[in-house]
PDB file of N, CA, C and O in Angstrom:
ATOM      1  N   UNK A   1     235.933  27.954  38.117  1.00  0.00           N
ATOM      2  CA  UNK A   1     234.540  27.932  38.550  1.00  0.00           C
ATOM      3  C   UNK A   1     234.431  27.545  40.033  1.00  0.00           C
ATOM      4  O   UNK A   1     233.499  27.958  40.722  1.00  0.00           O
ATOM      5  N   UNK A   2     235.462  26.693  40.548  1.00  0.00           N
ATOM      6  CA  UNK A   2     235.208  26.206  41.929  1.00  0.00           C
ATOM      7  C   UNK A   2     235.475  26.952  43.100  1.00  0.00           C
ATOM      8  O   UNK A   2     235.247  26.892  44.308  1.00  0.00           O
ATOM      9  N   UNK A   3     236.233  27.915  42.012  1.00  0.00           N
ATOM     10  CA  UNK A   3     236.908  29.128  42.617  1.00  0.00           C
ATOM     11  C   UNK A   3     236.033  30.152  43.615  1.00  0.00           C
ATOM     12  O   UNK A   3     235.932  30.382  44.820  1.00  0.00           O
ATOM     13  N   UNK A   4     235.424  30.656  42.255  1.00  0.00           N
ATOM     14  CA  UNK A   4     234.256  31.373  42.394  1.00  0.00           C
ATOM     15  C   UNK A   4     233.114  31.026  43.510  1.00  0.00           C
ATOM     16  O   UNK A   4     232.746  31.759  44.428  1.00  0.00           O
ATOM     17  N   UNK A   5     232.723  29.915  43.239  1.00  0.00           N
ATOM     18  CA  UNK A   5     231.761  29.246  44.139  1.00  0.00           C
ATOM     19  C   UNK A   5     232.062  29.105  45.358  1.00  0.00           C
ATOM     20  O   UNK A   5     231.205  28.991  46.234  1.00  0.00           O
ATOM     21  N   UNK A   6     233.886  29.087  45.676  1.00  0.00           N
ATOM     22  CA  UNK A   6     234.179  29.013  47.330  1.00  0.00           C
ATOM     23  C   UNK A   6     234.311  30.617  47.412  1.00  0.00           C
ATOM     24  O   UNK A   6     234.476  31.006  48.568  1.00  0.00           O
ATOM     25  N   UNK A   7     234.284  31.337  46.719  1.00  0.00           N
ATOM     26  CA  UNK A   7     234.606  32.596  47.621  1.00  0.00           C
ATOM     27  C   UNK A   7     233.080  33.219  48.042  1.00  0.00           C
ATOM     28  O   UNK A   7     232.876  33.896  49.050  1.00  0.00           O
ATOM     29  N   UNK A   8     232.056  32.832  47.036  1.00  0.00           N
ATOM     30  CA  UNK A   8     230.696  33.136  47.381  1.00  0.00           C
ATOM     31  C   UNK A   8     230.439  32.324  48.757  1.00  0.00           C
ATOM     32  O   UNK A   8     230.198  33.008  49.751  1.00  0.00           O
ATOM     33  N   UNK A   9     230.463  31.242  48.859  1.00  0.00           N
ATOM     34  CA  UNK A   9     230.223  30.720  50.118  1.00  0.00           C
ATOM     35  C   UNK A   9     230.764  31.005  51.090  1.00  0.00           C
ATOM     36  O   UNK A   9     230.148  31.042  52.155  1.00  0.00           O
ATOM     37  N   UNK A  10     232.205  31.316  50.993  1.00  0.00           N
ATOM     38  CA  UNK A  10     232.653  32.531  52.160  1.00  0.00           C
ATOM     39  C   UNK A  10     232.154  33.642  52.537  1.00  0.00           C
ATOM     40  O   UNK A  10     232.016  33.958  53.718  1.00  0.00           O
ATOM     41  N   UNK A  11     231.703  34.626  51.159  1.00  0.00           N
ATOM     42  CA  UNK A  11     230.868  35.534  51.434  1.00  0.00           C
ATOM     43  C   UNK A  11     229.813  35.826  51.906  1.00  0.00           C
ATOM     44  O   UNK A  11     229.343  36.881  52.335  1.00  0.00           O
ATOM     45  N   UNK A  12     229.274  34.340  51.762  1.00  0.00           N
ATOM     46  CA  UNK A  12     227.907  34.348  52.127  1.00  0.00           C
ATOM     47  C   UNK A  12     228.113  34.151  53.897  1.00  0.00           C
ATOM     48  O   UNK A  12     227.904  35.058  54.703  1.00  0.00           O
ATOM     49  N   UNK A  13     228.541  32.832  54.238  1.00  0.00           N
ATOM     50  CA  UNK A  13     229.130  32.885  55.799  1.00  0.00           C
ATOM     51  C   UNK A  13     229.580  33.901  56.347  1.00  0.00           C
ATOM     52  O   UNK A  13     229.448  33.861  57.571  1.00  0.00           O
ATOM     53  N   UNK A  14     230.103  34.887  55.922  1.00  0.00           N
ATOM     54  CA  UNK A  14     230.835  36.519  56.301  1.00  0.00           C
ATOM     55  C   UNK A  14     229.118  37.133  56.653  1.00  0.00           C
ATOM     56  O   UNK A  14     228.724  37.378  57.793  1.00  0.00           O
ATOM     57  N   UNK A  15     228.387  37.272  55.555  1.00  0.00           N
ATOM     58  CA  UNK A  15     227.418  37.970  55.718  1.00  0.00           C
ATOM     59  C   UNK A  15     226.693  37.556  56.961  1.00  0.00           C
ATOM     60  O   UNK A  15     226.516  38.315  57.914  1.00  0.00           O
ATOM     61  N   UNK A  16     226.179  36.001  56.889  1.00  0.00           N
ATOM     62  CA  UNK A  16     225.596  35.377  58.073  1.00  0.00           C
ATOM     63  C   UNK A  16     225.951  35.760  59.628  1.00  0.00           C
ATOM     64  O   UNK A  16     225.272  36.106  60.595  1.00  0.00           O
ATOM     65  N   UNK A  17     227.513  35.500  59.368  1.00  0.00           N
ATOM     66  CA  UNK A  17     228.523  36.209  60.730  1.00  0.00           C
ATOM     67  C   UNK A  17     228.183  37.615  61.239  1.00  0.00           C
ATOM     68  O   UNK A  17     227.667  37.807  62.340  1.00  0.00           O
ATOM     69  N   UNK A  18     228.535  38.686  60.282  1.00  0.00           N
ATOM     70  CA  UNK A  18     228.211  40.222  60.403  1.00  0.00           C
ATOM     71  C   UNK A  18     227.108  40.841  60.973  1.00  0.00           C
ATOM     72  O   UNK A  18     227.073  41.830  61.706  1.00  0.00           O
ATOM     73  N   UNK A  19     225.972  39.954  60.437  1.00  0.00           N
ATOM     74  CA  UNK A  19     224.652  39.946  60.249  1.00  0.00           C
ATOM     75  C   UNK A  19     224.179  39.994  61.692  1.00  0.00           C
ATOM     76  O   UNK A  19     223.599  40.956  62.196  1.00  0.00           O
ATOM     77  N   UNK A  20     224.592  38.462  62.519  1.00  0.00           N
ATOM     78  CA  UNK A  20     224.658  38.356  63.386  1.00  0.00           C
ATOM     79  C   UNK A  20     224.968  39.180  64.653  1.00  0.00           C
ATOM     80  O   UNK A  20     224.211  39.592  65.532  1.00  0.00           O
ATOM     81  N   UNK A  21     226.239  39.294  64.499  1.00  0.00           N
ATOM     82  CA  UNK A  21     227.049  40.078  65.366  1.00  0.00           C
ATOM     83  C   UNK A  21     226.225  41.674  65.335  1.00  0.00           C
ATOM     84  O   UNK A  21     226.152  42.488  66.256  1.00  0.00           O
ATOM     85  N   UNK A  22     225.736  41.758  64.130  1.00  0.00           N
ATOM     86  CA  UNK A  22     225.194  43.286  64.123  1.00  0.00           C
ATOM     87  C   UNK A  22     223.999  43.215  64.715  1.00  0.00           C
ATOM     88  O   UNK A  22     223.625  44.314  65.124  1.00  0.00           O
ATOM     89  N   UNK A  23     223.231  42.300  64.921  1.00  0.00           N
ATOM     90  CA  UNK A  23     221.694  42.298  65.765  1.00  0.00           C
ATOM     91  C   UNK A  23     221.808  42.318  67.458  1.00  0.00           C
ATOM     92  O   UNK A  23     221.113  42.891  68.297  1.00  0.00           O
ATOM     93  N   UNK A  24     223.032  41.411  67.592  1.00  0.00           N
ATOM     94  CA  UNK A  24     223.494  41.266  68.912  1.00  0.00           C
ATOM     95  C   UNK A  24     223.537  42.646  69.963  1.00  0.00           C
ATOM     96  O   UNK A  24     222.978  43.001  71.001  1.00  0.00           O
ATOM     97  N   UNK A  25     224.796  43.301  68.791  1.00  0.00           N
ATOM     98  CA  UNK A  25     225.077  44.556  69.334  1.00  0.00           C
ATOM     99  C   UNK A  25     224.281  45.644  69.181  1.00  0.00           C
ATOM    100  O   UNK A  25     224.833  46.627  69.675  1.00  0.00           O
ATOM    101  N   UNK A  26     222.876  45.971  68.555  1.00  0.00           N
ATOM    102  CA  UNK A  26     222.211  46.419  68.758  1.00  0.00           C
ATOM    103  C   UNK A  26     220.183  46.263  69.670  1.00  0.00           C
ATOM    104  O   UNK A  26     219.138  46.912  69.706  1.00  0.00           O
ATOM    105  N   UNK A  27     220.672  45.158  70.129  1.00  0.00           N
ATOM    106  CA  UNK A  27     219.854  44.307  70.930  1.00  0.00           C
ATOM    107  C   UNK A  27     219.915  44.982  72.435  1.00  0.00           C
ATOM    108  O   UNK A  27     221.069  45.301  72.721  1.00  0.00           O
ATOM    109  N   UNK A  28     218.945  45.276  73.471  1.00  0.00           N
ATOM    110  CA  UNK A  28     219.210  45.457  74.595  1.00  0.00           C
ATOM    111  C   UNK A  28     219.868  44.833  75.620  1.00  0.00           C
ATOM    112  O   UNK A  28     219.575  43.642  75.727  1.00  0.00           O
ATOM    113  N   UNK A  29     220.591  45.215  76.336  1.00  0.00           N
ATOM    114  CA  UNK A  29     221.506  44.042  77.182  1.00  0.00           C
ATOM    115  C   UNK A  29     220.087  43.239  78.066  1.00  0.00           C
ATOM    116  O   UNK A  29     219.078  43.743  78.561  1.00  0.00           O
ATOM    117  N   UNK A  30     220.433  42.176  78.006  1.00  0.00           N
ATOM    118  CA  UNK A  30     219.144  40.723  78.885  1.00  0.00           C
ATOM    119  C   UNK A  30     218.618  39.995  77.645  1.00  0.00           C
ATOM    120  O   UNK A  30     218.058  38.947  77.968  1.00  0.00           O
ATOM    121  N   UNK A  31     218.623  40.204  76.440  1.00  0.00           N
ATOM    122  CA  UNK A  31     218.134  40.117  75.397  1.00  0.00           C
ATOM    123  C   UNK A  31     219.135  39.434  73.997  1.00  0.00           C
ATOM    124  O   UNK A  31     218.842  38.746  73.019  1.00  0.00           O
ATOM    125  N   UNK A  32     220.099  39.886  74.385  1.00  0.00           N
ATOM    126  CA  UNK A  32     221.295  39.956  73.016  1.00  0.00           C
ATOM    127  C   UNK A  32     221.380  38.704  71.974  1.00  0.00           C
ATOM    128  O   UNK A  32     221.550  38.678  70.755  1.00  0.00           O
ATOM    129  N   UNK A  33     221.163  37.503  73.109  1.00  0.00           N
ATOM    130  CA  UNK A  33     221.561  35.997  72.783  1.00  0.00           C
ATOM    131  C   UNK A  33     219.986  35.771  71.986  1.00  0.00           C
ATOM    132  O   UNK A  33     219.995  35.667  70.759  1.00  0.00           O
ATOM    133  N   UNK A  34     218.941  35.716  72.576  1.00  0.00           N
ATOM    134  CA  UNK A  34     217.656  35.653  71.993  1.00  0.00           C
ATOM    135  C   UNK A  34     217.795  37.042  70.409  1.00  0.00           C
ATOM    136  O   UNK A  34     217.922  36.628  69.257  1.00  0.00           O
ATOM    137  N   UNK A  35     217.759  37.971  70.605  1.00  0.00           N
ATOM    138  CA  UNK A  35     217.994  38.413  69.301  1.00  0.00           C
ATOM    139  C   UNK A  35     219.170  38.771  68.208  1.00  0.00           C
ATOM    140  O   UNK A  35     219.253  39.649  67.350  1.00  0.00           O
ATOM    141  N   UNK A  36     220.219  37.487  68.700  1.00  0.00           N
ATOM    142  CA  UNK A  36     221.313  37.482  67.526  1.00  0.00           C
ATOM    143  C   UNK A  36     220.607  35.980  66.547  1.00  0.00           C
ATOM    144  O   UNK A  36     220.485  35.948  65.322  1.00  0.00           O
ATOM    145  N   UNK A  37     220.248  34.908  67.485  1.00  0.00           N
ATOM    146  CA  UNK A  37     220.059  34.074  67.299  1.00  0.00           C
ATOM    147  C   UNK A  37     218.242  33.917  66.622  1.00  0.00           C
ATOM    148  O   UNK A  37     218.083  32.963  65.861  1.00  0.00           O
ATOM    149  N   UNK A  38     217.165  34.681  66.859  1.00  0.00           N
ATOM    150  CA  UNK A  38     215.970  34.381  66.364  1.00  0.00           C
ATOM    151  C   UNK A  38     215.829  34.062  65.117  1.00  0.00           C
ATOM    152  O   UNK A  38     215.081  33.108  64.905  1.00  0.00           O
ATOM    153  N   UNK A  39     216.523  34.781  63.845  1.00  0.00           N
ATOM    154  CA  UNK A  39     216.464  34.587  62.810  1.00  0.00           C
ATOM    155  C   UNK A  39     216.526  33.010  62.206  1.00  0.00           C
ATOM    156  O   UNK A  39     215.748  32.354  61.514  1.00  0.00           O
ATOM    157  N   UNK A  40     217.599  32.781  62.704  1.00  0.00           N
ATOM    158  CA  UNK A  40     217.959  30.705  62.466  1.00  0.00           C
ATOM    159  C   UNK A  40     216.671  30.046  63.522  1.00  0.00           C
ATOM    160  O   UNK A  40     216.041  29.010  63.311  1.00  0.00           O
ATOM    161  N   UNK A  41     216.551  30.781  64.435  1.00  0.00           N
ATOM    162  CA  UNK A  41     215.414  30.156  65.054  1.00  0.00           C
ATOM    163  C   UNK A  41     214.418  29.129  64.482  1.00  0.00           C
ATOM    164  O   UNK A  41     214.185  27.925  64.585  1.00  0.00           O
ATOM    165  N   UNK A  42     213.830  30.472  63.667  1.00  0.00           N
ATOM    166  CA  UNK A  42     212.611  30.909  63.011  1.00  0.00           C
ATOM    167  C   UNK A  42     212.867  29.743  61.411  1.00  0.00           C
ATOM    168  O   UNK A  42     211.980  28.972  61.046  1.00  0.00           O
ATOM    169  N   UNK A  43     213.718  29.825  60.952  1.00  0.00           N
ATOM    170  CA  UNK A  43     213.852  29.515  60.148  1.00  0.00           C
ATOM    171  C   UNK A  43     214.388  27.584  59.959  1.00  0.00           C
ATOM    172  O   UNK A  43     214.415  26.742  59.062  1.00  0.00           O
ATOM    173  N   UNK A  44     214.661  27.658  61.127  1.00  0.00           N
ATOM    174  CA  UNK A  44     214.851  26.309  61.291  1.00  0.00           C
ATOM    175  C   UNK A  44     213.555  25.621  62.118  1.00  0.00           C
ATOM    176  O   UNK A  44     213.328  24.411  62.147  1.00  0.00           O
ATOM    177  N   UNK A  45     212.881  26.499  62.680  1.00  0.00           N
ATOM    178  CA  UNK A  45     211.592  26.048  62.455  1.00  0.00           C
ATOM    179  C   UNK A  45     210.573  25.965  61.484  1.00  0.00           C
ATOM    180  O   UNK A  45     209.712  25.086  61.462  1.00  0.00           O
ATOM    181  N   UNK A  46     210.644  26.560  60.970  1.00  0.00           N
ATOM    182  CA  UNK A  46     209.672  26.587  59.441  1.00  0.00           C
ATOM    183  C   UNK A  46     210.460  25.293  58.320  1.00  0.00           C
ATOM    184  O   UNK A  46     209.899  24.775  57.355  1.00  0.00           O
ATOM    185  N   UNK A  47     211.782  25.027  58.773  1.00  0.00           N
ATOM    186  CA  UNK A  47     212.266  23.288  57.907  1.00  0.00           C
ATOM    187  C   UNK A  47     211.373  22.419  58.218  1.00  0.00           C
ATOM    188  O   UNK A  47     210.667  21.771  57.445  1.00  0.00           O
ATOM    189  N   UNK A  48     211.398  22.390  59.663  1.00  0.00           N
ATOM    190  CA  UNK A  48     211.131  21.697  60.102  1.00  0.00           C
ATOM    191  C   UNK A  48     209.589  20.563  60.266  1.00  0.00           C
ATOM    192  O   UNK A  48     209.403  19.354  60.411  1.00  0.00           O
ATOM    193  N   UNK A  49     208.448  22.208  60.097  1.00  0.00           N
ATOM    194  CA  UNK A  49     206.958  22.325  59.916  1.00  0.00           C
ATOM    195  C   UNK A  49     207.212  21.591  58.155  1.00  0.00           C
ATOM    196  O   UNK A  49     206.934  20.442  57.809  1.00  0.00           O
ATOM    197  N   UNK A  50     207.782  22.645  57.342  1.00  0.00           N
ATOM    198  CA  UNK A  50     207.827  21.600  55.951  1.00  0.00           C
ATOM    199  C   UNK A  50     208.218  20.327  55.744  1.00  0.00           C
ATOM    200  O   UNK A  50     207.822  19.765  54.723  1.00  0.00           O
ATOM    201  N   UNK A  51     209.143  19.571  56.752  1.00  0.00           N
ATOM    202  CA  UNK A  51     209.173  18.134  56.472  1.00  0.00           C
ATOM    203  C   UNK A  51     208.224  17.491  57.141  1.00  0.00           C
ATOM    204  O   UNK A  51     207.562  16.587  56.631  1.00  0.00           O
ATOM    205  N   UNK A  52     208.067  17.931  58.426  1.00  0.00           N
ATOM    206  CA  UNK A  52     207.070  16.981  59.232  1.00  0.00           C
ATOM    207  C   UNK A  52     205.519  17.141  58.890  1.00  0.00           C
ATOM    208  O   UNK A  52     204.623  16.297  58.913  1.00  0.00           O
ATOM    209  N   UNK A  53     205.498  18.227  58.630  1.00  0.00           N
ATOM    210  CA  UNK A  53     203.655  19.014  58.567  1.00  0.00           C
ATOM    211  C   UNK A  53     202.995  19.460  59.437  1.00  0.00           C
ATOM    212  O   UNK A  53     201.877  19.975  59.423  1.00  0.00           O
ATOM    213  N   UNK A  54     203.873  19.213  60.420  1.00  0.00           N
ATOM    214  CA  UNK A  54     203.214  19.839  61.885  1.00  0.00           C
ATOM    215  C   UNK A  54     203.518  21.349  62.113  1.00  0.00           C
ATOM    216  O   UNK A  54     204.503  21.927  61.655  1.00  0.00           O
ATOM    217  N   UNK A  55     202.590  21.886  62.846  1.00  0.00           N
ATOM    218  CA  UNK A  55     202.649  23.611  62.770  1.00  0.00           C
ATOM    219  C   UNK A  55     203.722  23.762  63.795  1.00  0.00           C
ATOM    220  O   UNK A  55     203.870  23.049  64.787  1.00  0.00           O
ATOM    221  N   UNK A  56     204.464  24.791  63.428  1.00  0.00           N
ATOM    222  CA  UNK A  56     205.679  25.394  64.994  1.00  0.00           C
ATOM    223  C   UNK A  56     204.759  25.630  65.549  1.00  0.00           C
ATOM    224  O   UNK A  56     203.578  25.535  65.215  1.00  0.00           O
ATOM    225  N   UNK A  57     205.618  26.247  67.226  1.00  0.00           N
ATOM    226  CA  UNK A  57     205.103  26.775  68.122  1.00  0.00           C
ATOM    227  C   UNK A  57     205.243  27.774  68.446  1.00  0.00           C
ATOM    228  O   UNK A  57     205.356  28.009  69.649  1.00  0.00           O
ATOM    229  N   UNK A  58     205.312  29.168  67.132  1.00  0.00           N
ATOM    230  CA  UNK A  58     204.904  30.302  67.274  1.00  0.00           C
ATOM    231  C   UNK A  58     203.487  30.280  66.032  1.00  0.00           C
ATOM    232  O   UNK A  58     202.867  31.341  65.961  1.00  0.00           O
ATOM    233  N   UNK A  59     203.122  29.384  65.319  1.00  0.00           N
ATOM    234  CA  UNK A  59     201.903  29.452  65.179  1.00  0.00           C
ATOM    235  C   UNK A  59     200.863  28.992  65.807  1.00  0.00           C
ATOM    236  O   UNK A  59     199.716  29.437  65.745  1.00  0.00           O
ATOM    237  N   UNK A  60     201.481  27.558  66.789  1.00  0.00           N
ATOM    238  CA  UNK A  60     200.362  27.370  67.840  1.00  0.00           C
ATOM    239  C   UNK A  60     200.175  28.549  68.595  1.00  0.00           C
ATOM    240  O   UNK A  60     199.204  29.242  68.292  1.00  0.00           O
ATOM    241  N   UNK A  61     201.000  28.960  69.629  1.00  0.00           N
ATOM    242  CA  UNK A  61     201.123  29.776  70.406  1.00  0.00           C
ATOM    243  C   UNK A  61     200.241  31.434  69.596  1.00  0.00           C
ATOM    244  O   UNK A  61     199.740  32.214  70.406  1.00  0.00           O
ATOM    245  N   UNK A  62     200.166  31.727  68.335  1.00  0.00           N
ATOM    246  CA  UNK A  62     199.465  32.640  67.456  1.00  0.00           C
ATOM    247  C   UNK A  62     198.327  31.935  68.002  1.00  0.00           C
ATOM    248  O   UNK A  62     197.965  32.099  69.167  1.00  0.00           O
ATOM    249  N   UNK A  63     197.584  30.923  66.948  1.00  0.00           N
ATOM    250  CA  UNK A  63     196.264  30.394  67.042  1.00  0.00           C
ATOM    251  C   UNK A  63     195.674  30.677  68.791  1.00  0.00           C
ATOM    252  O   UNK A  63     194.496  30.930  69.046  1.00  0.00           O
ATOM    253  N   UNK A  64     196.386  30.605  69.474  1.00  0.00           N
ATOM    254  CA  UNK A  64     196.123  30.053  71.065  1.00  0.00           C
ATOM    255  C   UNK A  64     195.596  31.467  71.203  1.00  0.00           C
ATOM    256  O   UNK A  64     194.436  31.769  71.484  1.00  0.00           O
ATOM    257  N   UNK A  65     196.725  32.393  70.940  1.00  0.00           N
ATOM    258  CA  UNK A  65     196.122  34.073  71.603  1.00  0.00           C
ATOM    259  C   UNK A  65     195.068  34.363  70.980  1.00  0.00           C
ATOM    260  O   UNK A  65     194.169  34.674  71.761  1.00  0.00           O
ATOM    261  N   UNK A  66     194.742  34.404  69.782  1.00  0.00           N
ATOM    262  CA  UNK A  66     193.610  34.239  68.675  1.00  0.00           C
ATOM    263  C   UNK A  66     192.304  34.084  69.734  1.00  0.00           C
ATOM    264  O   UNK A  66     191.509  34.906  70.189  1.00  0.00           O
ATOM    265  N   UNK A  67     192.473  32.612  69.905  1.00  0.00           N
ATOM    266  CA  UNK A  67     191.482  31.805  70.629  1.00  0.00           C
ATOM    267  C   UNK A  67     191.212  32.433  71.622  1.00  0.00           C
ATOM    268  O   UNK A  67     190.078  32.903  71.524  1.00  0.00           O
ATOM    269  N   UNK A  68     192.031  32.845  73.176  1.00  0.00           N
ATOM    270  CA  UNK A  68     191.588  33.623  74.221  1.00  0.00           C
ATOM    271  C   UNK A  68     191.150  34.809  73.484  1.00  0.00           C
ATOM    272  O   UNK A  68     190.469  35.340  74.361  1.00  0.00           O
ATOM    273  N   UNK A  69     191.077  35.566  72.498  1.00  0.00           N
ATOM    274  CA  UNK A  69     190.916  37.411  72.235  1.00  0.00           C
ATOM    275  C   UNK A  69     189.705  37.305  71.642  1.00  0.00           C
ATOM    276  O   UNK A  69     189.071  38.350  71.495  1.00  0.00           O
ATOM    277  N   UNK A  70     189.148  36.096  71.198  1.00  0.00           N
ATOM    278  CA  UNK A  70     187.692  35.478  70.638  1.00  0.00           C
ATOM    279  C   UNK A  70     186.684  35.200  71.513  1.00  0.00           C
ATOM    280  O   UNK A  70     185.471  35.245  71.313  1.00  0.00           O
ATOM    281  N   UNK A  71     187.470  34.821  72.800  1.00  0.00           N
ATOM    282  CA  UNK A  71     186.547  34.556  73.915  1.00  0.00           C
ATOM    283  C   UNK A  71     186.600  33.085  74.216  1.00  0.00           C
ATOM    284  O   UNK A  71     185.678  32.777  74.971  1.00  0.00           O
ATOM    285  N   UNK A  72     187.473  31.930  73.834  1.00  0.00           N
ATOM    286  CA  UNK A  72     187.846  31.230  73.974  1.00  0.00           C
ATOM    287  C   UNK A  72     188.219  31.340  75.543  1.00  0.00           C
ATOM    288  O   UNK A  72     188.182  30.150  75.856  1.00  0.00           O
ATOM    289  N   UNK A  73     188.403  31.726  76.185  1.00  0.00           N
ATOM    290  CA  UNK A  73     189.243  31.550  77.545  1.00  0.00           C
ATOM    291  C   UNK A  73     187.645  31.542  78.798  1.00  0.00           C
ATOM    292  O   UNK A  73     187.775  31.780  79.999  1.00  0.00           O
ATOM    293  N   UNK A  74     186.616  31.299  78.295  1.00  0.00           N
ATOM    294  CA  UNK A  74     185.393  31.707  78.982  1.00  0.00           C
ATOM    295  C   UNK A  74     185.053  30.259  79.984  1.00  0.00           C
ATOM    296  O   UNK A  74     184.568  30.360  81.111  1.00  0.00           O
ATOM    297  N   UNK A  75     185.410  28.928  79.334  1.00  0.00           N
ATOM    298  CA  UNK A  75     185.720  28.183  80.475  1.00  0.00           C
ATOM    299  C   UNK A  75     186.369  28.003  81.622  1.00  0.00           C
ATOM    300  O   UNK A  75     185.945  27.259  82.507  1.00  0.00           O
ATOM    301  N   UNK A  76     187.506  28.704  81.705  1.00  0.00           N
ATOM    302  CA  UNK A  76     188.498  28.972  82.249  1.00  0.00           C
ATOM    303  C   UNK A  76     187.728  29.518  83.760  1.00  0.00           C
ATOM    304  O   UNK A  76     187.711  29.098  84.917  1.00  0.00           O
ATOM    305  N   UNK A  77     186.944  31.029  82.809  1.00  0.00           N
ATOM    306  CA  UNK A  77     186.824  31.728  83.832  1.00  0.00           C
ATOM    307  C   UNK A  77     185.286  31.382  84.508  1.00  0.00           C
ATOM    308  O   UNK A  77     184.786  31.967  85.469  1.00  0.00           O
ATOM    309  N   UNK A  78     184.802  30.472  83.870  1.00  0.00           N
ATOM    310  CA  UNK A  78     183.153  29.522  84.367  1.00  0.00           C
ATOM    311  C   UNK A  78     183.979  28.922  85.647  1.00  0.00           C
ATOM    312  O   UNK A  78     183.348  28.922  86.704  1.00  0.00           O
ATOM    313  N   UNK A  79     185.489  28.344  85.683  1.00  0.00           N
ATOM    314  CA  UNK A  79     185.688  27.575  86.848  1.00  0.00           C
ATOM    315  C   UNK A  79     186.358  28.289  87.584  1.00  0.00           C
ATOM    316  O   UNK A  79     187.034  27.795  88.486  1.00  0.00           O
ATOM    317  N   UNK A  80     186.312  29.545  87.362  1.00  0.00           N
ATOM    318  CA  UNK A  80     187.046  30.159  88.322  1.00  0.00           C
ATOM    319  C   UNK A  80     185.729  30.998  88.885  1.00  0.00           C
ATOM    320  O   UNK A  80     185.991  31.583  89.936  1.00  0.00           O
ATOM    321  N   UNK A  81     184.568  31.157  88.482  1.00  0.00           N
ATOM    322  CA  UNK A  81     183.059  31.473  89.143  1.00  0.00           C
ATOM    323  C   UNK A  81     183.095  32.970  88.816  1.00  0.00           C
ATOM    324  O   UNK A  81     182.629  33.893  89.484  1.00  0.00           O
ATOM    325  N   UNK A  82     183.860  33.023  87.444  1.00  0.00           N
ATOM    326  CA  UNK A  82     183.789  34.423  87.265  1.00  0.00           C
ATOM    327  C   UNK A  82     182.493  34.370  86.263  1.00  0.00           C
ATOM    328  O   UNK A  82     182.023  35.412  85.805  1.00  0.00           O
TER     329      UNK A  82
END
């Protein structure tokens, strides 16, 4: 049984690896490192929001664009005398 269970966890790390390497290399060059890596990003942000309770900062950063496309950004442009 313990057997089994280490070769799945190898497999599974193989997949993670592959996985990787395969986003990389189909990623545009300037880009490669940001999209081998987003996936764990993302996902280690969303641990993170579930232990603490606090929202990431691609849902602030969501809410925020939200807010300017609502018309939120109209103070902004009161001090700029627009």
């Amino acid at each position: 049984m313990e057997l089994l269970i280490g070769w799945l966890a190898v497999a599974f790390a193989l997949a993670l690896v592959v996985g990787t390497i395969a986003r990389a290399v189909r990623a545009p060059k300037g880009g490669r490192l940001r999209a081998a890596f987003s996936p764990y990003v993302g996902a280690l942000e969303k641990h993170q929001e579930l232990h603490t309770g606090q929202r990431g900062v691609q849902d602030t950063m969501l809410e925020a664009v939200q807010e300017q496309e609502q018309g939120g950004g109209h103070e902004r442009d009161a001090a700029d005398g627009r």
